[in-house]
C-alpha positions as CSV (number, residue, x, y, z in Angstrom):
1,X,-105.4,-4.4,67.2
2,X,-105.1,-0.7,66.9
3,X,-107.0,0.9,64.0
4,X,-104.6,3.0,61.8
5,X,-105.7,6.4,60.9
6,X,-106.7,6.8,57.0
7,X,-109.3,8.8,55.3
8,X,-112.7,8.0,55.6
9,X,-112.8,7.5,51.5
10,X,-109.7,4.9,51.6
11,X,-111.3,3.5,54.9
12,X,-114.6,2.8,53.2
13,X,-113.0,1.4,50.3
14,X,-111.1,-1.3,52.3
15,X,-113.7,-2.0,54.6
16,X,-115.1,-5.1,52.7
17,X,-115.4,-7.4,55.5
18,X,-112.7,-9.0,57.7
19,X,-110.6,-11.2,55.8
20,X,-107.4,-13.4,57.7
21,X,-105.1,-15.2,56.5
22,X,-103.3,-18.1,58.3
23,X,-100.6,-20.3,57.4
24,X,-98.9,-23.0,58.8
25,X,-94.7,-22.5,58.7
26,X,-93.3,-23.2,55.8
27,X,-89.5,-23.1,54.9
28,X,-87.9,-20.4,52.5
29,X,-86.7,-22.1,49.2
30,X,-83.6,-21.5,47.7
31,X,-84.2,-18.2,46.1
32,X,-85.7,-16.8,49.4
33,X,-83.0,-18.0,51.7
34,X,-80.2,-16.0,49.5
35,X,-82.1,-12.6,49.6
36,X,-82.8,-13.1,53.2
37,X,-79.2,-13.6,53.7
38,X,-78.6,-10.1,52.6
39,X,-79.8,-8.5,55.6
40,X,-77.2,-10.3,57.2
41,X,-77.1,-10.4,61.4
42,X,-79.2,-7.3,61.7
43,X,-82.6,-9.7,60.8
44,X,-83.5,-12.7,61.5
45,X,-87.1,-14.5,60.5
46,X,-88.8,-17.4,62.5
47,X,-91.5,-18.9,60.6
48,X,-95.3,-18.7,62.6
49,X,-98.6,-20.5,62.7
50,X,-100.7,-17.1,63.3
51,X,-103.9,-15.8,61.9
52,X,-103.6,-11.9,60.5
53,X,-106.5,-9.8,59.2
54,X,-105.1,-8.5,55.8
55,X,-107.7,-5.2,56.4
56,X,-104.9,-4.1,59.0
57,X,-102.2,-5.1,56.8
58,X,-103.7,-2.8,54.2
59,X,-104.9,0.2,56.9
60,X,-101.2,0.0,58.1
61,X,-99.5,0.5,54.9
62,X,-101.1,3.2,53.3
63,X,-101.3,5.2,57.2
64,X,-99.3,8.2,57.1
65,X,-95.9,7.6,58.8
66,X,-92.3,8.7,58.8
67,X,-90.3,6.2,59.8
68,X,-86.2,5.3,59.1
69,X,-84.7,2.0,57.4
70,X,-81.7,0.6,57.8
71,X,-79.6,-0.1,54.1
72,X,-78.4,-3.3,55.0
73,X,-77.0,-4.1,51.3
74,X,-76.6,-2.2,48.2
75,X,-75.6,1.0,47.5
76,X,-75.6,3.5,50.6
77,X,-74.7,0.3,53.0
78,X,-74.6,1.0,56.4
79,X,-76.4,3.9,56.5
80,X,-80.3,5.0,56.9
81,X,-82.9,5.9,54.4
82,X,-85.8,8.1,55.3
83,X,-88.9,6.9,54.3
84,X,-92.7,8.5,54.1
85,X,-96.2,8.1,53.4
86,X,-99.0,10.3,52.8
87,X,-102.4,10.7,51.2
88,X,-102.1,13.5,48.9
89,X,-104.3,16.0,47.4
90,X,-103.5,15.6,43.7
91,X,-102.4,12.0,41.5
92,X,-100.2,12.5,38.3
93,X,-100.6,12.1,34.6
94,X,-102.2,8.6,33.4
95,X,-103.9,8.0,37.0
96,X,-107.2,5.5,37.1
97,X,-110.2,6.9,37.8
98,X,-110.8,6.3,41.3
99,X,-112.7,7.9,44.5
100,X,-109.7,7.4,46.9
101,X,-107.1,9.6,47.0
102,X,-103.8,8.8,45.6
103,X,-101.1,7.9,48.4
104,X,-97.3,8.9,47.7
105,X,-94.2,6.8,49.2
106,X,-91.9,9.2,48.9
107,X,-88.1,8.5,49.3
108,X,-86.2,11.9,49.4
109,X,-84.2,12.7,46.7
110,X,-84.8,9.3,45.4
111,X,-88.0,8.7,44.6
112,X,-92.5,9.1,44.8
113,X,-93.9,5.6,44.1
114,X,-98.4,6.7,44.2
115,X,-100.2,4.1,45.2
116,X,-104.0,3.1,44.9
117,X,-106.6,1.0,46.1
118,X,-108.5,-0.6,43.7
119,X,-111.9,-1.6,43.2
120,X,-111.2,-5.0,45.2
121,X,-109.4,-3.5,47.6
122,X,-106.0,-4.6,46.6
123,X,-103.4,-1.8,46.7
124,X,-101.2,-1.2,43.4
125,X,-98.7,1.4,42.2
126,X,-100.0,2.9,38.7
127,X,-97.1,5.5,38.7
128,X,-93.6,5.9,39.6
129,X,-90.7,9.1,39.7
130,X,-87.5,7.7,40.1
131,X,-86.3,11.5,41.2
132,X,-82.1,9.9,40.1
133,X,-82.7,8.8,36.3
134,X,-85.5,11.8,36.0
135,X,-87.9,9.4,34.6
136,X,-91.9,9.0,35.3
137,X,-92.6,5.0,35.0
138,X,-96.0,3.9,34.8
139,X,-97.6,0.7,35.4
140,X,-100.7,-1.1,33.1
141,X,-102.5,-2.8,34.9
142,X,-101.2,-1.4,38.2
143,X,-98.5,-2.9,40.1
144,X,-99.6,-5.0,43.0
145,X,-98.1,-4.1,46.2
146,X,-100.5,-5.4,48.6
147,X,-103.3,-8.5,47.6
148,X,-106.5,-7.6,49.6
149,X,-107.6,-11.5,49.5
150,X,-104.9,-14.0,49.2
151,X,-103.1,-13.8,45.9
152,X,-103.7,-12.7,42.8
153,X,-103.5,-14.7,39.6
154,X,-100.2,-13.9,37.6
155,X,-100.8,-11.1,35.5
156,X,-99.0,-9.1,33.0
157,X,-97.9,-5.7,33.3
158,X,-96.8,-3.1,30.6
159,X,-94.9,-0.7,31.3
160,X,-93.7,2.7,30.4
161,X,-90.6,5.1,30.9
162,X,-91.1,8.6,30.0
163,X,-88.4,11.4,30.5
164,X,-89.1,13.9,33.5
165,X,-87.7,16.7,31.3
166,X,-89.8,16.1,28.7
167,X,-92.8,14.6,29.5
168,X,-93.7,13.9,25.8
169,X,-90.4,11.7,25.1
170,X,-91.2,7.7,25.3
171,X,-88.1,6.1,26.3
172,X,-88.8,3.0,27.0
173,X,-91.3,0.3,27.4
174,X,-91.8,-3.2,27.1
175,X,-94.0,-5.9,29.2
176,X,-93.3,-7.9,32.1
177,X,-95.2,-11.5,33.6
178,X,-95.6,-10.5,37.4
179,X,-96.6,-13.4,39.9
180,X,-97.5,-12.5,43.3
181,X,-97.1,-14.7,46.4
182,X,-98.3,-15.2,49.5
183,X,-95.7,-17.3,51.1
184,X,-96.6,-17.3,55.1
185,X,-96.4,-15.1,58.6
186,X,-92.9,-14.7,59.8
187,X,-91.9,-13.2,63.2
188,X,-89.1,-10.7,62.1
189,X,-86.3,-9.6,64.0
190,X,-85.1,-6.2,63.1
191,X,-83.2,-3.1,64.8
192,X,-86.8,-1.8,65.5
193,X,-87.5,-4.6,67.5
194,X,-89.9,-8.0,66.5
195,X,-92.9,-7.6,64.7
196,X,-95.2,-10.3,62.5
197,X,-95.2,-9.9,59.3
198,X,-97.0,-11.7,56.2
199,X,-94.4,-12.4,54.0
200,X,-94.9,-11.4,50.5
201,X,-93.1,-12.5,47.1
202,X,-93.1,-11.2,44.0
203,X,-91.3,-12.4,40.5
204,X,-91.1,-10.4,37.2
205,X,-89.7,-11.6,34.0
206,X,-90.2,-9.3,31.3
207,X,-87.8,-6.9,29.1
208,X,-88.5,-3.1,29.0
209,X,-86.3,-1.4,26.9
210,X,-83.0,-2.5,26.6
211,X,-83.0,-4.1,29.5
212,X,-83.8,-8.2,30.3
213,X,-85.7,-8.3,33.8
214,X,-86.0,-11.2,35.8
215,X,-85.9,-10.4,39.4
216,X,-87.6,-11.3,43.1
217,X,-88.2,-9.2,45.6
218,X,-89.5,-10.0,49.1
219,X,-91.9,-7.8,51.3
220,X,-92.6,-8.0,55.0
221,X,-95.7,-6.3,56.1
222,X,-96.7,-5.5,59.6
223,X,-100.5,-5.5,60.6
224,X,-99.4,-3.0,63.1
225,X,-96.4,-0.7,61.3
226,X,-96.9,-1.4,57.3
227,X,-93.4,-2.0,56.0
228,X,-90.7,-3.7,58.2
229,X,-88.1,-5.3,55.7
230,X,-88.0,-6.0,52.4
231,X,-85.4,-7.2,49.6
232,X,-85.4,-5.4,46.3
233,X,-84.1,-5.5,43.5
234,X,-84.3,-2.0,43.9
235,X,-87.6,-1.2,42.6
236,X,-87.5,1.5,45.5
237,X,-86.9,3.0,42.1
238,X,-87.3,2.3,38.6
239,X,-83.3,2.0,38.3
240,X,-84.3,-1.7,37.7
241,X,-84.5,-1.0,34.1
242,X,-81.5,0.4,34.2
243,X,-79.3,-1.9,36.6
244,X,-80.8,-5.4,37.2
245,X,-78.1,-6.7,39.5
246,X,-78.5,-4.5,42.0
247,X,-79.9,-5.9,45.4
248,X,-80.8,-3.1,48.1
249,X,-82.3,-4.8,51.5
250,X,-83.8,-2.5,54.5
251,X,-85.0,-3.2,58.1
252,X,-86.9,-0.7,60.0
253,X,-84.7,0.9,62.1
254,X,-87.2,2.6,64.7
255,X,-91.0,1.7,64.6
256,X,-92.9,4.7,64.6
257,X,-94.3,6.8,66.8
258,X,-97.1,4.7,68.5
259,X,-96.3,1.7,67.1
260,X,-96.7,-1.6,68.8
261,X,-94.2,-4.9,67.8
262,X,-97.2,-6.9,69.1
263,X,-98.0,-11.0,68.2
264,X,-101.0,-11.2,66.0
265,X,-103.8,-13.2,66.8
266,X,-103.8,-17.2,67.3
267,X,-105.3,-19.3,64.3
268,X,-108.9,-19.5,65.3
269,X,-110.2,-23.4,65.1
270,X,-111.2,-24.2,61.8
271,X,-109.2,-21.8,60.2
272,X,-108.0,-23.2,57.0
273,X,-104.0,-22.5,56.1
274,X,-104.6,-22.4,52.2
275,X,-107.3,-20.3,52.8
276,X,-105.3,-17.3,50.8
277,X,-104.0,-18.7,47.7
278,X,-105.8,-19.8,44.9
């Protein structure tokens, strides 16, 4: 597969050794099956018995790329939402010490979400602006985005909402039981064309303020793109805390520039299909 362009620091800090995962197909439960039906016609998922090597998944979504989504549901329906991401030369208040660069997801007007890799190689997000409610959130330990080998145990998270204007004022904080899952490889059917994805699922349950949180959100991550589609419940910002019911679900619109929507590898023989969850 082609080798995505990162720096030599995040490359060596990923570079632990190939690690696949490969499951056999599995259906969506009940949960899954009504966020997937908010991307309505415009994506469809076929469940797959591949092998994917999670270094490309995590090369692929922290390479710098500009690509467009598709809002398929939620606010700003029907139209298209610019998306980039970037390694960038300085991190923000309350950022881990680490020797990789920070890399910012920025939305436009909307919000920066900095991500990290951490020691295992795992990519989290330790800090949030959600650039709309001018408030910095931050995330303890960091949020995982990405599982470098299988999943994670389920953790919890604290987390903190400070005012952009004043970044002295503590608004809001509370605690939330995260559980991450890996639930499969999908072949994924967008306006961008097919690509396959590993499927990934996380649950929070947890209050933060005034605000009850119990939510799922569903991630599907190209070896060869980074993001494809995903379900939120629009934790593309940290309105969460302010809205919970709010669902926003984007497909990739057009793969970027030199992307391939290529089938990943074939199980090889022995390969076990629990071999990524614990």
């Amino acid at each position: 597969m082609r080798r995505s362009h990162i720096s030599p620091a995040a490359a060596a800090a990923i570079a632990v050794g190939s690690a696949t995962f490969a499951a056999p197909p599995q259906p969506l439960d009940a949960d899954e099956a009504a966020l997937v039906a908010l991307f309505g016609d415009a994506v469809s998922l076929t469940p797959i018995d591949v092998e994917m090597d999670l270094d490309e998944i995590l090369r692929a979504t922290v390479a710098a790329k500009e690509t467009e989504f598709l809002v398929l549901h939620g606010p700003g329906t029907g139209g298209s939402l610019h998306r980039s991401v970037k390694a960038v030369g300085r991190a923000p208040a309350h950022w881990p010490n680490s020797d990789v660069p920070p890399v910012a997801v920025t939305l436009p007007g909307r919000s920066v979400m900095y991500l990290f890799l951490d020691a295992k190689g795992s990519i989290v997000a330790e800090t949030q602006l959600d650039l709309e409610q001018a408030v910095l959130v931050t995330f303890t330990p960091g949020e995982m985005r990405v599982p470098h080998q299988g999943v994670p145990d389920p953790y919890q998270m604290k987390v903190k909402v400070w005012d952009l204007h004043d970044p002295g004022d503590l608004e809001h904080e509370g605690t939330m039981n995260v559980v991450a899952r890996n639930r499969g490889t999908w072949r994924v059917k967008t306006p961008a064309g097919e690509f396959d994805c590993l499927m990934l699922r996380l649950d929070y349950d947890g209050k933060v303020g005034p605000a009850s949180v119990k939510d799922t959100n569903l991630r599907f991550i190209s070896p060869e793109v980074g993001l494809v589609a995903s379900v939120e419940g629009k934790r593309v910002s940290a309105m969460i805390f302010y809205n919970t019911d709010t669902r926003i679900a984007l497909a990739l619109k057009d793969p970027p520039p030199q992307a391939r929507a290529t089938p990943a590898k074939p199980p090889s023989a022995g390969s076990r299909p629990d071999a990524a969850t614990r």
